[in-house]
C-alpha positions in Angstrom: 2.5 11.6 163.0 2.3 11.0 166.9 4.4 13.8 168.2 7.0 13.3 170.8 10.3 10.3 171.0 8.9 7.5 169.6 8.9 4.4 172.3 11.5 1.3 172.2 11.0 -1.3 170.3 10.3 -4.7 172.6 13.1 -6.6 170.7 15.7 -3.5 172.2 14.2 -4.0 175.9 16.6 -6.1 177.8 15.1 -9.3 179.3 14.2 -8.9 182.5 16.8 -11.1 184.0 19.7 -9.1 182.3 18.5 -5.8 184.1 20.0 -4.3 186.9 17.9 -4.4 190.3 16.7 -1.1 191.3 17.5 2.7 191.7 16.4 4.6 194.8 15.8 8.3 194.3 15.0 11.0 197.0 14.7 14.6 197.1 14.8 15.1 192.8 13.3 15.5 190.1 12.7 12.9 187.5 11.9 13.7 183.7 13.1 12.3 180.5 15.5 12.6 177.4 15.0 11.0 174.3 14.7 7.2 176.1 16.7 8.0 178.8 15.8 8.8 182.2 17.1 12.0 184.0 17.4 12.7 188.0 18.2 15.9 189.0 18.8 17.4 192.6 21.0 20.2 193.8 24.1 17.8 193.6 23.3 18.2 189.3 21.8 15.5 187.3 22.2 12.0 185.7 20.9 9.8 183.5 19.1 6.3 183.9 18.8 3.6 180.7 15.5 3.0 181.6 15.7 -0.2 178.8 17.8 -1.8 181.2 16.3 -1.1 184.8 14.3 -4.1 186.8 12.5 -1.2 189.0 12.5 2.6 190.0 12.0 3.5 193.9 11.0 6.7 194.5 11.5 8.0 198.2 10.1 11.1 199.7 10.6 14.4 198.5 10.8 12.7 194.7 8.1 14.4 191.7 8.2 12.3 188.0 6.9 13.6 185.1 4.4 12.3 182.8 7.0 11.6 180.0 9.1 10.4 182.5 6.4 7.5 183.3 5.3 7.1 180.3 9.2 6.0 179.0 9.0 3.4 182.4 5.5 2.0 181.0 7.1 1.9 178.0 10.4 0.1 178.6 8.2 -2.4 181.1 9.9 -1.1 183.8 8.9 -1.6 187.3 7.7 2.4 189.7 7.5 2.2 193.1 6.6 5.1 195.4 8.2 4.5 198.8 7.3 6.2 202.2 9.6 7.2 204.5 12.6 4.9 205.3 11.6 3.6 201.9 9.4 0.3 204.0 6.1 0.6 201.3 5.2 -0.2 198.4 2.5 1.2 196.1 2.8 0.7 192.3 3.8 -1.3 189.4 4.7 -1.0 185.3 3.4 -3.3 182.3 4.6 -6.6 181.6 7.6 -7.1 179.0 5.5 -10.1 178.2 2.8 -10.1 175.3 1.3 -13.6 175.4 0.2 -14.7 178.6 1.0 -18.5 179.1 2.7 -18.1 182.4 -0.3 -16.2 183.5 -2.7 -18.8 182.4 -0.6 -21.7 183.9 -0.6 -19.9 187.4 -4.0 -19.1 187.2 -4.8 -22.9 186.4 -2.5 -24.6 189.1 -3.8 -21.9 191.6 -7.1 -23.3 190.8 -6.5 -26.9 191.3 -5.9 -27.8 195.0 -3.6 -31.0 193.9 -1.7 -28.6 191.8 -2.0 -26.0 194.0 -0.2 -28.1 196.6 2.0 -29.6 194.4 3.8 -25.9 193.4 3.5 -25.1 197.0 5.6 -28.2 198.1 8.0 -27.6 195.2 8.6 -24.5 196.2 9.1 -25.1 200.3 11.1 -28.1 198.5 13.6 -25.5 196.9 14.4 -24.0 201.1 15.2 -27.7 202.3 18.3 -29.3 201.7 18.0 -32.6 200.5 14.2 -33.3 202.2 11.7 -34.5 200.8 8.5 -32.9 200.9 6.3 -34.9 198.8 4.0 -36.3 201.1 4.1 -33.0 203.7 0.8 -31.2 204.7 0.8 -27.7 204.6 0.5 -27.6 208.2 3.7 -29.9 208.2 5.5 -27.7 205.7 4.7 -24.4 207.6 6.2 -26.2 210.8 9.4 -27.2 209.5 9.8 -23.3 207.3 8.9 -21.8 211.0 12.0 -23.6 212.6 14.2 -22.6 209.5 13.4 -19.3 209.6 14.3 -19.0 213.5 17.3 -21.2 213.5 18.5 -19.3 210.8 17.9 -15.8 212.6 20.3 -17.3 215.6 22.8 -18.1 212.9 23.2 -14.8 211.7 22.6 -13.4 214.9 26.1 -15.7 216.4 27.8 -15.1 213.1 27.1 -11.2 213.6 27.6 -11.0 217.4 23.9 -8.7 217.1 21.5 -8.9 219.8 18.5 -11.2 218.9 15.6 -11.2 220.1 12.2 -12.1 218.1 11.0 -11.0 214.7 8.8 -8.1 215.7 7.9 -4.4 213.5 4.8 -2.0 213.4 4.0 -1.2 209.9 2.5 2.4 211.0 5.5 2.8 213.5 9.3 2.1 211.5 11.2 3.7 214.6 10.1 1.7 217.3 11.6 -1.4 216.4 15.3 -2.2 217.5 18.0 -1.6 214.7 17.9 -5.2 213.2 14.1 -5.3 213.3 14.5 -2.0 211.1 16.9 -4.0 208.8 15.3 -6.4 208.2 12.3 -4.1 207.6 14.2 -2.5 205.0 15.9 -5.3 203.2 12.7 -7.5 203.1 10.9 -4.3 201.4 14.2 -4.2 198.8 13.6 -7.9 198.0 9.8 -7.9 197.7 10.2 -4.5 195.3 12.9 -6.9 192.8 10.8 -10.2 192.7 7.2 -8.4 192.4 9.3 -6.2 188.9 10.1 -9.9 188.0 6.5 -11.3 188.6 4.6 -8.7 186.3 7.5 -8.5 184.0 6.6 -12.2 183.2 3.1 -11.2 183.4 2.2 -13.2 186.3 -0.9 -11.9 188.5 0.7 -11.1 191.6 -2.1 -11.9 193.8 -2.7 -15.4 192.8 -0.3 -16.9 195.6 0.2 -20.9 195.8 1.4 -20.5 200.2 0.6 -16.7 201.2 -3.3 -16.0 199.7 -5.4 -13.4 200.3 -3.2 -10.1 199.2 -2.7 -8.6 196.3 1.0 -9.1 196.3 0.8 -13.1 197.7 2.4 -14.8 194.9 5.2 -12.4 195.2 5.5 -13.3 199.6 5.5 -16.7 198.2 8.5 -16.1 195.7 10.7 -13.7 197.8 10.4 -16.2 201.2 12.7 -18.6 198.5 15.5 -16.1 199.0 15.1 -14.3 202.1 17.7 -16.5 204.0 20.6 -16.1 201.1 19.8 -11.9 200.7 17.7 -9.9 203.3 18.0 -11.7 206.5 22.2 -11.7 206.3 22.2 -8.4 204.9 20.1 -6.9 207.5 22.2 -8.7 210.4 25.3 -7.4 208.3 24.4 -4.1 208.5 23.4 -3.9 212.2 26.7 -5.2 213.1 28.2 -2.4 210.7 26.8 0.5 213.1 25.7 2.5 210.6 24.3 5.8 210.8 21.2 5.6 208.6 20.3 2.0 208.6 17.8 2.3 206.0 19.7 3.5 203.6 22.9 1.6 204.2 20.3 -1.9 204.0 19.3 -0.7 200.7 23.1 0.0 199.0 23.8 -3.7 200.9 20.7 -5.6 199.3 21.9 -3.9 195.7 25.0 -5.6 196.2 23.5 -8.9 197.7 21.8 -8.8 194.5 24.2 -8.7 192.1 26.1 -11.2 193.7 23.3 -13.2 194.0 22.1 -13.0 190.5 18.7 -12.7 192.1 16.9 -11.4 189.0 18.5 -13.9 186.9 17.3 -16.7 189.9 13.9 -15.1 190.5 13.4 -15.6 186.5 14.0 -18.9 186.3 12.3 -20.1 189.4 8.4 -18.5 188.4 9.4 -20.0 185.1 10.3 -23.7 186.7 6.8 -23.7 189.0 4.4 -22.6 186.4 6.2 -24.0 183.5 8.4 -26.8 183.7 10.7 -24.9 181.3 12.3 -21.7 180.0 10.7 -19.1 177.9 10.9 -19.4 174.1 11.4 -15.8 172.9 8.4 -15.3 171.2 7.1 -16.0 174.5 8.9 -13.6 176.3 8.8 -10.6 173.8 7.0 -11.7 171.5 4.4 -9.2 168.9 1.0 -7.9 170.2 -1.0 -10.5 168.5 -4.4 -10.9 170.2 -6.3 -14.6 169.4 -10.2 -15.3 170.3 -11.1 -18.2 172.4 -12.8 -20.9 170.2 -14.7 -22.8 173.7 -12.4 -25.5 174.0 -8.6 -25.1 174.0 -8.5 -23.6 170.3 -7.8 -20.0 169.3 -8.7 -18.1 166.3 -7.4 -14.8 165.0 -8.3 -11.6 166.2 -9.0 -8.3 164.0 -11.4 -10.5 161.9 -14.7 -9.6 160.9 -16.1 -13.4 160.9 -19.3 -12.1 159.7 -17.6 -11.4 156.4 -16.5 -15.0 156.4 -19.7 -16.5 156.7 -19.5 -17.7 160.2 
């Protein structure tokens, strides 16, 4: 008998777009009990369903135990260990998926340049209202996302009476950029934490990118720039306008809201899904049992766990 609690069952895992977005911890302690997880700091402790969380953030001054990671691993949940201001990003959990058809799709339309194009376009398609796209470059495409992008920061910026200037930040150097730069810092970091949980929950690579290439976490650049103009970038001129007195913090409790409102998970879901796969999920597909097949050369599969010497082959 393996000793310690015995790990959920996939079918008692909540999909990942039923979850709720994230939980930031800082200065505690996190272990476990039974399949829940517990947070303790000198304000006392409390308890996270771990079944039911999109991602963990873990901010300075935070120690986990190795039960306590192996119930995220378990539960397909999503670790990140954040730096200071809570601006990086360093780590991820397992897939809830078990079959890999999205991940085979991506990897084949990443492959194709048509294809590769033709995801790309849909998804710059999704930002433009009623514009077709269809016969766009990518040069064209990056032109037109460029003068969204700035028009949209003026917006807010009018909308929010905050001083604007340009989209500037120093990864090594957080402080030094003015209070919306650090928003925006923040909130863009909130976003790309939720939509790279959704990405290997579905057990999409997230370096195989259709528009951002190159970087381990491209394909989820490429799916968080789909929302950035509904969530981070009004949140972050929000919050500026607020005066708070932590603006890191106050981005983060904002985005979580944004979020929710949003049904970003729930969004984030079904747009990988539309791009790689035309349609939703059947549930064996998205749970599913760990059933391993052999590839046959062409597009057939045979069973795994087979000794095919036994059968002759």
């Amino acid at each position: 008998m393996i000793p310690g609690a015995p790990p959920p069952s996939l079918p008692e895992l909540s999909r990942v777009q039923d979850r709720a977005a994230f939980v930031y911890l800082e200065h505690a302690v996190v272990h476990r009990d039974g399949n829940a997880l517990t947070a303790r700091d000198a304000r006392g402790t409390v308890y996270i369903p771990a079944a039911s969380l999109a991602a963990l953030l873990l901010g300075p001054g935070t120690s986990i135990s190795q039960q306590a990671m192996v119930l995220v691993a378990e539960c397909a949940s999503t670790v990140v260990w954040v730096g200071e201001k809570g601006v990086r990003y360093y780590a991820h959990g397992r897939t809830l998926a078990r079959g890999t058809r999205l991940l085979e799709a991506q990897a084949r339309l990443v492959s194709n340049r048509n294809e590769r194009l033709a995801v790309a376009r849909a998804m710059y398609g999704m930002r433009f209202d009623d514009e077709g796209v269809e016969r766009m470059t990518m040069q064209q495409l990056r032109g037109r996302e460029g003068a969204r992008v700035r028009r949209r920061y003026r917006d807010e910026a009018e909308r929010t009476g905050v001083d604007w200037k340009r989209r500037e930040y120093r990864p090594d150097d957080f402080s030094s950029a003015d209070p919306v730069n650090q928003a925006l810092s923040a909130a863009h970091t909130a976003l790309y934490g939720i939509v790279h949980a959704v990405v290997v929950s579905l057990g999409c690579s997230p370096g195989l990118g259709f528009v951002h290439t190159g970087h381990d976490r491209s394909f989820v650049f490429d799916i968080a720039d789909l929302y950035k103009a509904d969530t981070s970038i009004p949140v972050a001129f929000d919050v500026v306008a607020s005066k708070p007195a932590d603006i890191p913090a106050a981005t983060r409790r904002a985005m979580r809201d944004r979020m929710f409102e949003f049904r970003l998970i729930e969004r984030c879901v079904n747009d990988v899904r539309t791009l790689l796969g035309g349609e939703p999920l059947a549930d064996e597909d998205a749970v599913g049992a760990d059933v391993v097949a052999l590839w046959d050369e062409g597009d057939d599969e045979v069973a795994g766990g087979v000794n095919y010497e036994d059968l002759g082959w």
